[in-house]
N, C-alpha and C positions, 0 to 999 in steps of 0.2 A: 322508405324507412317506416318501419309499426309502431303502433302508437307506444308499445312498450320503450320502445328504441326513443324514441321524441322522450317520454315523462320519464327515460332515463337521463335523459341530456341536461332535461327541462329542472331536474330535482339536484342533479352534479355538472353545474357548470365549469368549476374547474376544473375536475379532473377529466371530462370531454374535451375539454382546450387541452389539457397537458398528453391528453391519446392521440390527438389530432395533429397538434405541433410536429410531435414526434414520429407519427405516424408519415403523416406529410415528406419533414427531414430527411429522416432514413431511408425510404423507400428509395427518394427522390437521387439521393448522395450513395445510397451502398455500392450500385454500380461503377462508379469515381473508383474504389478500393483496387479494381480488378483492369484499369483502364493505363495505358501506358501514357505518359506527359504530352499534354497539347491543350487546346483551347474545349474540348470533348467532358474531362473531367471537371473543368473547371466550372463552363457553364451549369453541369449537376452542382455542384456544390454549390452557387451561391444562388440559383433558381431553387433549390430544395434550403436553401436556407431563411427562407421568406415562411415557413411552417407556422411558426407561432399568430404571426398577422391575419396569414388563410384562416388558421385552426381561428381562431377570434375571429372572426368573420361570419363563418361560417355556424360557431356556434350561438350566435348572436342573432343570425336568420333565424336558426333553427327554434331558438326561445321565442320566434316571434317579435324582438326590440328591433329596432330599426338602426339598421349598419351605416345609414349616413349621421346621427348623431354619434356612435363610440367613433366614427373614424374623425371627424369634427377635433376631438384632441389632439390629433398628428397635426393641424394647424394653428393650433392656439397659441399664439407667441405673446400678449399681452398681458404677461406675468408679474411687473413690477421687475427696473432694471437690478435690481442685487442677485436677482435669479439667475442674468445672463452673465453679470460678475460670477457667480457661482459655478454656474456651469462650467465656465472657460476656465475660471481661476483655481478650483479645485486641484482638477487635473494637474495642473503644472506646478500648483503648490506641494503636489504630493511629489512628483519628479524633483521639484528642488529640494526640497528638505531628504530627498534619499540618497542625491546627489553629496549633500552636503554629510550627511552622517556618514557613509561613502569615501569621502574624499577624508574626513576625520579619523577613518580608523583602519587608514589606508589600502582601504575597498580598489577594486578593479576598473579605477573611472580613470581619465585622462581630463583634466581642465583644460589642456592647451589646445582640442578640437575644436576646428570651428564651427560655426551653430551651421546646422540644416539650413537648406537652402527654402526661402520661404514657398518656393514654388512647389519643392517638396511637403513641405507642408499642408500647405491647402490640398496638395492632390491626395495624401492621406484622408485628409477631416473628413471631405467630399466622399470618399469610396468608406470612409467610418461611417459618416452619415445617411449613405444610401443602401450599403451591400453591405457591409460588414459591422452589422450592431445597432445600427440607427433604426431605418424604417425597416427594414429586413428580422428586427426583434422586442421593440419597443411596444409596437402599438398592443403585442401580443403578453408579454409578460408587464408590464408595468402596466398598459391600457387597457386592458380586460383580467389578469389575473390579479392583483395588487386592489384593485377597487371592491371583488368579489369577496377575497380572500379578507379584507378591514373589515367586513362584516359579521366576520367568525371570532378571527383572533386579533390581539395585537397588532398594530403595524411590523413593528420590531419582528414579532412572531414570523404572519404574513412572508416577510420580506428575505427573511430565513429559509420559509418553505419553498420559495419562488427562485432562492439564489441554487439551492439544492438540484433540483428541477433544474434547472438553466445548464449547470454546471454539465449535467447526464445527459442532455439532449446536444451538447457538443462530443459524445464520443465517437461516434464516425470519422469525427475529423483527426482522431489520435491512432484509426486505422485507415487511413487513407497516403498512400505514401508521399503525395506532391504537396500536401499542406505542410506547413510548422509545427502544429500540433504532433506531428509525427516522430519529429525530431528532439521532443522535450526530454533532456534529462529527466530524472526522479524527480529530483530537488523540483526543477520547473515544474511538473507533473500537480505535485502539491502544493507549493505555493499558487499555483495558477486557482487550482481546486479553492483555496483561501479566500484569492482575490475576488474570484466571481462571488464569491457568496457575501463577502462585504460589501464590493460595490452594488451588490443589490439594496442592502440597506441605505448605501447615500441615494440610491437612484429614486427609491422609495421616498426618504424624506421629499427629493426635488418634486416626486411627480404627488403626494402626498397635500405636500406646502403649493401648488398650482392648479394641479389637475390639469396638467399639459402634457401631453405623450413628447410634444415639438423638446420641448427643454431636457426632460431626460434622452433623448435623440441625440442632442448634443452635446451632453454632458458623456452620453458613453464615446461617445466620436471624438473626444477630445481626452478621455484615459486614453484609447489607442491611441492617436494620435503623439499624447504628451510620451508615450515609450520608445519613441525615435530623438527627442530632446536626451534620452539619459547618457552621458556621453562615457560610455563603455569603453576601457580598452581591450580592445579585439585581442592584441598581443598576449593578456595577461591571463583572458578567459578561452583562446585557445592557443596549446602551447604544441609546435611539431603537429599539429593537423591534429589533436588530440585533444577536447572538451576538459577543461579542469572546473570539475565539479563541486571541488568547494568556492573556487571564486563563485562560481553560477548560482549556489548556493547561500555565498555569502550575499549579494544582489536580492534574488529571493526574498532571503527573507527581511533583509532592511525593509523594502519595499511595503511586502508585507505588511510588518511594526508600524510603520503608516500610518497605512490603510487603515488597521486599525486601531490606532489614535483617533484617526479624522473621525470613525464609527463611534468613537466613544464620548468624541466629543458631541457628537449629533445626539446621542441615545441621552448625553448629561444634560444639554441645554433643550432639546425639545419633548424629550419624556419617551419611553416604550410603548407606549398605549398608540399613539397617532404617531410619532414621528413627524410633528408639524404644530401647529399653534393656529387655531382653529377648526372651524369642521375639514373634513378629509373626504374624497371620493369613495362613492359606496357604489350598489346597483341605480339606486335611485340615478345618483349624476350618470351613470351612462344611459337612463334611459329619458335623459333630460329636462328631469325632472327638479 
């Protein structure tokens, strides 16, 4: 690499992470696209979806800081217990109260299903928390971009530019035929586009208020997770093997409406500037300082 290359890096650390993320992803996943169903495709996508932690890793050598202090975050669990209430509790609070708004305006849910089996559950949180959102995207968008980016702007801002970002570097998987993404209605399409970029700002608050990669880890492994609790009826949202898009639609966006409440109430009681109540992770805390 010339030194050009390096005092480019060295001068836009985020946007070298948001090249490399992506760069990483796509390359890794486009092939999945053109690949017929087996364990083939699969392995591409969720090896290429490790991008953002490599791309942070990597950019982080390259600066010269030392990649065993920013990685040090992905273990930090010694946050104060309302953090792990938080974590957990969020997530399901946002499932109940959508459920309930849902079940109120006689939304497409069933009461009378029985709850998930808890073994299904943990084997979600576990593949949320490893491959799908946890360590596979955290240490990269919240533990290196989020810290860099407080520096500039806002958290609120920040956390906006990072949900943005996040949302784009998931499009391979809306042209890949064996994912879900593939299969999103409209409505899901956009609401989805919504969600991510909210829950970037709760994730920021969490990783903002700790400076723990570990807790927003788990915090997004327990949204995925809490979207197998919504107890949907399958019946109502498809009718004759045929999608009916406003029930899907009407889910959407409850969900949504949420989401952000819960953002509004974070931006009311901890402010837009930090998104937390005290100092916030900058460059300095990743270079442990």
């Amino acid at each position: 690499m010339t030194n050009s290359q390096t005092s480019w890096i060295d001068t836009h650390p985020v946007a070298a992470f948001f090249v490399g993320a992506y760069a990483f992803t796509w390359i890794i996943s486009a092939p999945a696209a053109f690949m017929e169903e087996s364990w083939a495709p699969w392995i591409l996508i969720y090896f290429g979806s490790f991008g953002p932690p490599v791309s942070a890793a990597v950019v982080t050598w390259l600066r010269g800081d030392d990649v065993r202090t920013w990685a040090r975050q992905i273990v930090r669990w010694n946050v104060g217990w309302p953090w792990w209430v938080a974590a957990f509790g969020i997530p399901i609070g946002i499932v109940a109260i959508t459920t309930i708004i849902l079940a109120t305006i006689g939304g497409p849910v069933d009461l009378n299903q029985p709850l998930q089996s808890p073994v299904l559950i943990a084997i979600v949180f576990i593949f949320g928390l490893t491959v799908s959102g946890g360590l596979n995207e955290e240490p990269g968008w919240r533990g290196f971009a989020q810290p860099h980016l407080n520096e500039r702007y806002s958290a609120l801002t920040a956390s906006l530019i990072i949900g943005v970002v996040w949302a784009g570097w998931h499009l391979p998987y809306f042209l890949i035929p064996i994912t879900p993404h593939s299969d999103f209605t409209l409505a899901n399409q956009i609401g989805w586009f919504a969600s991510i970029v909210l829950l970037s700002v709760i994730l920021a608050c969490a990783y903002n208020n700790t400076g723990s990669v570990l807790i927003v880890m788990v915090l997004h492994a327990m949204v995925n997770t809490a979207d197998i609790l919504l107890p949907l009826a399958p019946d109502v949202l498809i009718v004759d093997g045929v999608i009916d898009e406003t029930a899907v639609a009407t889910v959407t966006a409850t969900q949504v409406l949420v989401t952000l409440l819960v953002v509004l109430a974070i931006v009311g009681y901890f402010g837009r500037e930090s998104l937390a109540h005290g100092d916030i992770p900058g460059v300095a805390y990743l270079r442990g300082e």
